[in-house]
C-alpha positions as CSV (number, residue, x, y, z in Angstrom):
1,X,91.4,16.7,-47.1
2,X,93.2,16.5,-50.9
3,X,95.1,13.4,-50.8
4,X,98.8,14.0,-52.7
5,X,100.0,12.6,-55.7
6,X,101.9,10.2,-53.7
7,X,99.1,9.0,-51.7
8,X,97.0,9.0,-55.1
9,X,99.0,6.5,-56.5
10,X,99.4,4.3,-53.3
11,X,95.4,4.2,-53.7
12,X,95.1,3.5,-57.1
13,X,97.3,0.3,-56.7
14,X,94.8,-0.7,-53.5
15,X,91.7,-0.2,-56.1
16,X,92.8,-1.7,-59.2
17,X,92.0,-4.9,-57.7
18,X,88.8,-3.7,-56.4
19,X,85.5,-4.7,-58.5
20,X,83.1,-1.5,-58.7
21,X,80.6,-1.4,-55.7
22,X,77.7,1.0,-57.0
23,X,76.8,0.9,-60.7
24,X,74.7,4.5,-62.7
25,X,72.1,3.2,-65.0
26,X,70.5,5.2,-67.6
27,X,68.7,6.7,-65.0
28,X,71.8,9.3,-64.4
29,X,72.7,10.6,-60.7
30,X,69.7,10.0,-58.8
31,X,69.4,10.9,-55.1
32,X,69.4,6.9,-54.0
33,X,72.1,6.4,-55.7
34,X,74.4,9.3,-54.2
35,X,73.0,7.6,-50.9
36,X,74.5,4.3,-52.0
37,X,77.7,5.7,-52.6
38,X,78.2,7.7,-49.3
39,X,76.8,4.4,-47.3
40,X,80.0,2.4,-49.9
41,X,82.5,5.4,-48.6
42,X,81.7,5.0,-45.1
43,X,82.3,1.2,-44.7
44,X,85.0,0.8,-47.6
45,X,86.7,4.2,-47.8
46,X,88.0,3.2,-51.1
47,X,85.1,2.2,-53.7
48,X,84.7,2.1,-57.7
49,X,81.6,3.3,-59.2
50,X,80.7,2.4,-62.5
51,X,78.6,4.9,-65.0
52,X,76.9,3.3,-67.9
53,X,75.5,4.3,-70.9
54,X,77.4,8.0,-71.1
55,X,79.2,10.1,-73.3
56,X,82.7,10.7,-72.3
57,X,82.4,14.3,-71.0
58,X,79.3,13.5,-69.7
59,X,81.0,10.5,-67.1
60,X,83.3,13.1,-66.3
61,X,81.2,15.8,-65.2
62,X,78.9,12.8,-63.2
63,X,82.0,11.6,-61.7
64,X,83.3,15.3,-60.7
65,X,79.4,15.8,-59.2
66,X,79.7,12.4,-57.4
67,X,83.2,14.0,-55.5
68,X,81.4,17.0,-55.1
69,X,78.8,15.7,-53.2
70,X,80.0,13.1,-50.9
71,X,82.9,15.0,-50.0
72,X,85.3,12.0,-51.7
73,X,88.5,12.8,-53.7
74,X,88.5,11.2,-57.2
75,X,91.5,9.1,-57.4
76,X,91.6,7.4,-60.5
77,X,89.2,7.4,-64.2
78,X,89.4,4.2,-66.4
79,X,87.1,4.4,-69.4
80,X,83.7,4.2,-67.5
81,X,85.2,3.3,-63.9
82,X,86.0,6.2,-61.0
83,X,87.8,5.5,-58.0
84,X,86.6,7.3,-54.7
85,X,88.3,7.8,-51.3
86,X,86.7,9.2,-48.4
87,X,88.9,8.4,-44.9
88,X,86.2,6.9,-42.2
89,X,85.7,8.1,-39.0
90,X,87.9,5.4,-37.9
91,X,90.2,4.7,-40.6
92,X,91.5,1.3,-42.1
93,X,93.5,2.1,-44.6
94,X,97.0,4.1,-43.6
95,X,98.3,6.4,-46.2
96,X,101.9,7.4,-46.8
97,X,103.4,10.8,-45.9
């Protein structure tokens, strides 16, 4: 499910306050820590990741893989921050029309 651009922005005002949950070391996109993110996604729904130590169109493409595999939509990109949301089973957060 694509969220719209309405509901984008209603999310990125519920993470800015958010401090990033799962950081990427050096060590790039390793399978543990695609685990950590989809165990963050199912208890938070809405979660920052940070990605250190990348070039620019690097972060990108590791952020794009990072939606891509948990199934998340990619809400917001500040310098080396993402925002993901992935609605839970039983969802918390309530999204506008």
């Amino acid at each position: 499910m694509a969220v719209t651009d309405k509901q984008k922005r209603y999310l990125k005002g519920l993470a800015h306050s958010l401090k990033p949950v799962v950081m990427v070391g050096n060590s790039g996109l390793t399978e543990s820590v695609v685990a950590e993110i989809n165990n963050a996604l199912e208890h938070h729904e809405l979660i920052k990741v940070r990605i250190s130590g990348q070039e620019r169109a690097e972060r990108k493409a590791m952020l794009d893989e990072i939606a891509q595999t948990t199934g998340a939509d990619l809400i917001l990109v500040i310098g080396n921050i993402g925002g993901f949301y992935r609605p839970a089973k039983d969802p918390s957060i309530q999204l506008p029309r």
